[in-house]
C-alpha positions in Angstrom: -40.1 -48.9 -12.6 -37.2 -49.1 -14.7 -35.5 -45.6 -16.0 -37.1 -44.5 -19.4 -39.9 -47.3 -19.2 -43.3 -46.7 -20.1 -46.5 -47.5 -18.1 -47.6 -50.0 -19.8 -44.5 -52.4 -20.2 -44.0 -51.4 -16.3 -47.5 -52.6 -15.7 -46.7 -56.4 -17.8 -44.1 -56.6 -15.7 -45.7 -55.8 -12.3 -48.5 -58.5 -13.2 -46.0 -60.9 -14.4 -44.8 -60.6 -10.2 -48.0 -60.6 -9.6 -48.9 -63.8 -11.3 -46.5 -65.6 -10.2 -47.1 -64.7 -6.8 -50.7 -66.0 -6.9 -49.2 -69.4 -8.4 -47.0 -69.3 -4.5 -50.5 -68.7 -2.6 -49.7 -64.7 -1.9 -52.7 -62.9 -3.0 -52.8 -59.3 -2.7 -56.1 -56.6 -2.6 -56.8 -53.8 -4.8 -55.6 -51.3 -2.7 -52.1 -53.3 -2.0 -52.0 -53.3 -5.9 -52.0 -49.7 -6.2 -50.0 -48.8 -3.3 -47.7 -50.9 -4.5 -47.6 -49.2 -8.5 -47.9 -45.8 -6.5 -44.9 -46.8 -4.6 -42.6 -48.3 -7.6 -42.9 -45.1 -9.9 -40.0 -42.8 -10.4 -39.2 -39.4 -8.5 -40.3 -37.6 -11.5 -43.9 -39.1 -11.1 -43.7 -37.8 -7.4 -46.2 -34.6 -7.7 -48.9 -37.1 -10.0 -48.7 -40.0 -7.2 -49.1 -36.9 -4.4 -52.1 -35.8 -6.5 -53.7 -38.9 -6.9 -52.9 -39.9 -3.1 -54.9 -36.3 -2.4 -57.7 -37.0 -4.7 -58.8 -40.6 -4.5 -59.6 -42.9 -1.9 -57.0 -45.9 -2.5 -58.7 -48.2 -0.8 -61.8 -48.1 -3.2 -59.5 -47.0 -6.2 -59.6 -49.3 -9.0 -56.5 -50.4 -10.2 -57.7 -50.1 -14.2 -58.3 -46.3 -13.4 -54.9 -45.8 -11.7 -53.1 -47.1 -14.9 -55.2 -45.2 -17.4 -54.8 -42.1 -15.1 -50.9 -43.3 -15.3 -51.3 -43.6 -19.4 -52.7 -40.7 -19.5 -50.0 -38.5 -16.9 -47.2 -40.2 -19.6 -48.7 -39.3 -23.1 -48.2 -35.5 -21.3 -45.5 -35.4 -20.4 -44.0 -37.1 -23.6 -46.4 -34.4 -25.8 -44.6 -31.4 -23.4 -41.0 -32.6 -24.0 -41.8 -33.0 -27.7 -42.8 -29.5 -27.9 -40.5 -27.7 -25.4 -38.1 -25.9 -28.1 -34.4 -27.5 -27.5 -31.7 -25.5 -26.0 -28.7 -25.1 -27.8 -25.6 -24.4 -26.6 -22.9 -22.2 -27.7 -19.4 -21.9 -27.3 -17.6 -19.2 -28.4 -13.8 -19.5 -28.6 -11.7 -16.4 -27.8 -9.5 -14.8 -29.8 -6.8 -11.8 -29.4 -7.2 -9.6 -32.2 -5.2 -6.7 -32.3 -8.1 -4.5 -31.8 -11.9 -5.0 -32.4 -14.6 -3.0 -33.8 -16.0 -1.8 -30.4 -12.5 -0.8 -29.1 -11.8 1.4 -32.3 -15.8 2.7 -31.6 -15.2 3.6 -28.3 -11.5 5.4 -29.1 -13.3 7.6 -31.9 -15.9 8.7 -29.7 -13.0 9.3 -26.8 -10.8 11.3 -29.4 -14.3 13.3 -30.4 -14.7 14.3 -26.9 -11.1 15.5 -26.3 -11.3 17.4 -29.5 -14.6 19.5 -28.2 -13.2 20.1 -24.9 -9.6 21.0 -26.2 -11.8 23.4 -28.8 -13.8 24.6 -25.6 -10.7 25.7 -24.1 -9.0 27.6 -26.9 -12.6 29.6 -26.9 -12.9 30.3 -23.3 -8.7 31.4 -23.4 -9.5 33.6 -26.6 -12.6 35.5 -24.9 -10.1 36.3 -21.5 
């Protein structure tokens, strides 16, 4: 199966080989047919081939099943990336500002603390 081809133009082009084939006197069984579908789908497809290996007994497995089941596995997939919200990326570019909002925060609340304990001071030396 090509990258980014769909079941069904996959499948045309599988019985295309398969056609042809027959014309040279090679004539395959069901269960060759499927392995051989099974076989040619992409590593992405690799847990839906191991679940249909699982479920089904390939030897009595229809090939007409197999490609709806196929059809079927695809119009998923292409429904779930549809509706999986798309990342975006940022990038931020850095700049050097002289000084930014959270720097002049955190030397107001730095000069606030020196001030109460400088005031604490004076207190503690005026009641000695």
């Amino acid at each position: 199966m090509l990258e980014n081809e769909i079941i069904s133009s996959m499948y045309a082009r599988f019985n295309n080989i398969i056609n042809a084939l027959k014309g040279l006197g090679k004539v395959y069984t069901n269960h060759e047919l499927v392995r051989k579908i099974l076989r040619c789908l992409p590593k992405s497809w690799e847990p839906k081939v191991t679940a249909i290996e699982e479920a089904k007994d390939l030897s009595t497995f229809p090939l007409e099943d197999l490609l709806v089941s196929l059809m079927t596995h695809e119009l998923r997939m292409s429904d779930q990336a549809r509706n999986e919200p798309k990342k975006k990326t940022i990038a931020l570019k850095a700049s050097k500002d002289e000084e930014s909002d959270e720097d002049k925060d955190e030397m107001a609340l730095l000069t606030k603390r020196i001030r109460i304990i400088l005031l604490d001071k004076k207190k503690i030396q005026r009641s000695n």
